[in-house]
C-alpha positions as CSV (number, residue, x, y, z in Angstrom):
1,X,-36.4,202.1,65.6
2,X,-33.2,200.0,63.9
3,X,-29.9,200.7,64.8
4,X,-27.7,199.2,62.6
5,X,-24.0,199.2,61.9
6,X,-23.2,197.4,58.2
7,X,-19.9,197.2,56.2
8,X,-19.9,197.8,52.5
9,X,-17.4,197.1,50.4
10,X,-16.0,198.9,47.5
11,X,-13.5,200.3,45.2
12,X,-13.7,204.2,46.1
13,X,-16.9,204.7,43.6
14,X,-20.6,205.1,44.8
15,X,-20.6,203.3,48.3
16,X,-23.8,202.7,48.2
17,X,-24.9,201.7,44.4
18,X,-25.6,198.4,43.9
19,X,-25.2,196.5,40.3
20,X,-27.3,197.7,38.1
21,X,-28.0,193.9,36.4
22,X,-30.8,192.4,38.0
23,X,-29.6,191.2,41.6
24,X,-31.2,188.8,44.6
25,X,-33.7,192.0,45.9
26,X,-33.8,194.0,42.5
27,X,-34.8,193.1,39.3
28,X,-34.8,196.9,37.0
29,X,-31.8,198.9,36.5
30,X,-34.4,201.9,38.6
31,X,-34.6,199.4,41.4
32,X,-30.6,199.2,41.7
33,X,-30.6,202.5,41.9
34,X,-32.5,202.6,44.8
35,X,-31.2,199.2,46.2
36,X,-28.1,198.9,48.7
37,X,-26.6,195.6,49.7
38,X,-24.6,195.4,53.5
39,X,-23.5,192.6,56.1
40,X,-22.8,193.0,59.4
41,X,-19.1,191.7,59.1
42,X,-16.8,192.6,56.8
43,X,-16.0,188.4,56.0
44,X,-19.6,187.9,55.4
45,X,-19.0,190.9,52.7
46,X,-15.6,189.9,51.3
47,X,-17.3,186.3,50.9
48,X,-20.7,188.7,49.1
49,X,-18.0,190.3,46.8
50,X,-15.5,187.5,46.3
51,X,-18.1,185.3,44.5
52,X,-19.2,188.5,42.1
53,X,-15.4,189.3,41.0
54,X,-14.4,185.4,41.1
55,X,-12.6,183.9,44.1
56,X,-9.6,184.1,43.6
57,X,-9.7,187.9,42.8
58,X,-6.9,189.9,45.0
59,X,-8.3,193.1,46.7
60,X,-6.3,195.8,45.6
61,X,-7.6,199.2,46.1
62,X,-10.8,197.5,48.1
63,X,-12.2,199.5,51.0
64,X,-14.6,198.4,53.6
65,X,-17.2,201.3,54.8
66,X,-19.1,201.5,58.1
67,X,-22.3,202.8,58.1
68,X,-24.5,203.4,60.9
69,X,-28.4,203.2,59.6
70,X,-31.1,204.1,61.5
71,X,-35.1,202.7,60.2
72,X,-38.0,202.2,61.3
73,X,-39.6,199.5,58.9
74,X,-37.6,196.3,59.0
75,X,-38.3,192.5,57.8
76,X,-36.3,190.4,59.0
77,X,-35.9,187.5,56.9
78,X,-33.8,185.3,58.9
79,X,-36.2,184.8,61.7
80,X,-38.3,181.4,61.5
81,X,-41.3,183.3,62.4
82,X,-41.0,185.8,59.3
83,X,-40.5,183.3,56.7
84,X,-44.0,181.4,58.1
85,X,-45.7,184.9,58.3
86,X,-44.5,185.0,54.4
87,X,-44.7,181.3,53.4
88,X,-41.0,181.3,52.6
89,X,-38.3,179.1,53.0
90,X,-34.4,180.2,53.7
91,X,-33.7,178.1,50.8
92,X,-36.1,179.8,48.4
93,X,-34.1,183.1,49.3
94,X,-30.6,181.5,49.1
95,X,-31.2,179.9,45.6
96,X,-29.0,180.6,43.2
97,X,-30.3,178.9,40.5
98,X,-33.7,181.1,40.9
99,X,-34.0,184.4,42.6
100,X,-37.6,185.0,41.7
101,X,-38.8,184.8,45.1
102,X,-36.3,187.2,46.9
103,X,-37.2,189.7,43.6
104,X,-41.0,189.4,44.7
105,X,-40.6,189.6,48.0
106,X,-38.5,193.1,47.9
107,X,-40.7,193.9,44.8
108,X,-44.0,193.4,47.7
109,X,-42.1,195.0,50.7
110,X,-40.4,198.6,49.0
111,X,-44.2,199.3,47.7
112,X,-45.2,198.8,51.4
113,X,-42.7,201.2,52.6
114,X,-40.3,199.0,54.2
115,X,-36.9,200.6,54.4
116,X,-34.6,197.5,55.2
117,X,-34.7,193.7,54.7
118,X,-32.4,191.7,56.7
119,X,-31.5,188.6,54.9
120,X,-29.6,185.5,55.2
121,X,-26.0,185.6,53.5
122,X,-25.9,183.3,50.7
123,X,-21.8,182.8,50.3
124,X,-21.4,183.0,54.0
125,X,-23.9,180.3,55.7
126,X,-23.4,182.2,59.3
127,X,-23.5,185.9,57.8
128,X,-26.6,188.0,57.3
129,X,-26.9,191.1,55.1
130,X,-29.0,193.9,54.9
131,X,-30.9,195.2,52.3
132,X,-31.3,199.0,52.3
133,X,-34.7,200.6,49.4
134,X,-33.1,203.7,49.7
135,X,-36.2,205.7,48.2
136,X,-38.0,204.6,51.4
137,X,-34.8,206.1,53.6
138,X,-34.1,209.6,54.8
139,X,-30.6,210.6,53.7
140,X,-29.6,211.7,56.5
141,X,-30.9,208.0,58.4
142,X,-27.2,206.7,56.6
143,X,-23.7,208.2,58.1
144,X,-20.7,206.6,57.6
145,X,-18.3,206.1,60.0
146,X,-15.1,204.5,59.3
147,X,-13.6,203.6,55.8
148,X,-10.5,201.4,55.9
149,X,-8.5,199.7,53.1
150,X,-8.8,196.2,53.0
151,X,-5.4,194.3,53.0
């Protein structure tokens, strides 16, 4: 069993929807449904969001949420050992210019069951996230625990 504690930031609406265009670990508007995207810190997650609303965007009405998650199935993706098992590279997950591999990869591991990925941050270099497929996740596996407005 995973414990984990993420932050999530947001702007009051669904806390845990992510974009429904195609993203790093989703590709179909049905898999952002069922997609969620967390760091462990909140400046690895200001740095996430930053680079989606353009840097020099001012958070105004911007909250950060605490969630505690507990699953059972978990890849993790920044382990050296991991990205042999799957014949991956760091840089084919941080790739900006392609995200066909990360898409495969989640495509591969939500069919499997997996509940979580954790993955390297790609806007903070020492930041990981975490990668909920909420159709593999008991609801009541997610409870927030703190919401505070970020200055």
């Amino acid at each position: 069993m995973n414990l984990f504690r993420v932050i999530h930031e947001s702007s009051r609406g669904s806390p845990l929807a992510a974009y429904r265009a195609p993203g790093r670990y989703h590709l179909t508007s049905e898999e952002a449904e069922q997609t969620s995207y967390l760091s462990f810190s909140v400046a690895t997650c200001i740095a996430e969001v930053s680079h989606h609303l353009g840097s020099m965007v001012k958070f105004r009405n911007r909250w950060s949420l605490e969630f505690e998650v507990t699953v059972e199935r978990v890849v993790d993706l920044t382990t050296a050992r991991e990205l042999r098992r799957l014949k991956i590279t760091k840089e084919d997950l941080t790739d900006d210019a392609d995200c066909g591999i990360p898409q495969e990869v989640a495509r591969r591991v939500r069919r499997m069951g997996i509940q979580a990925l954790i993955v390297p941050s790609v806007r903070d270099p020492a930041g990981k996230n975490v990668v909920l497929f909420l159709e593999n996740i008991p609801k009541k596996a997610i409870r927030k625990i703190r919401e505070e407005q970020i200055e």
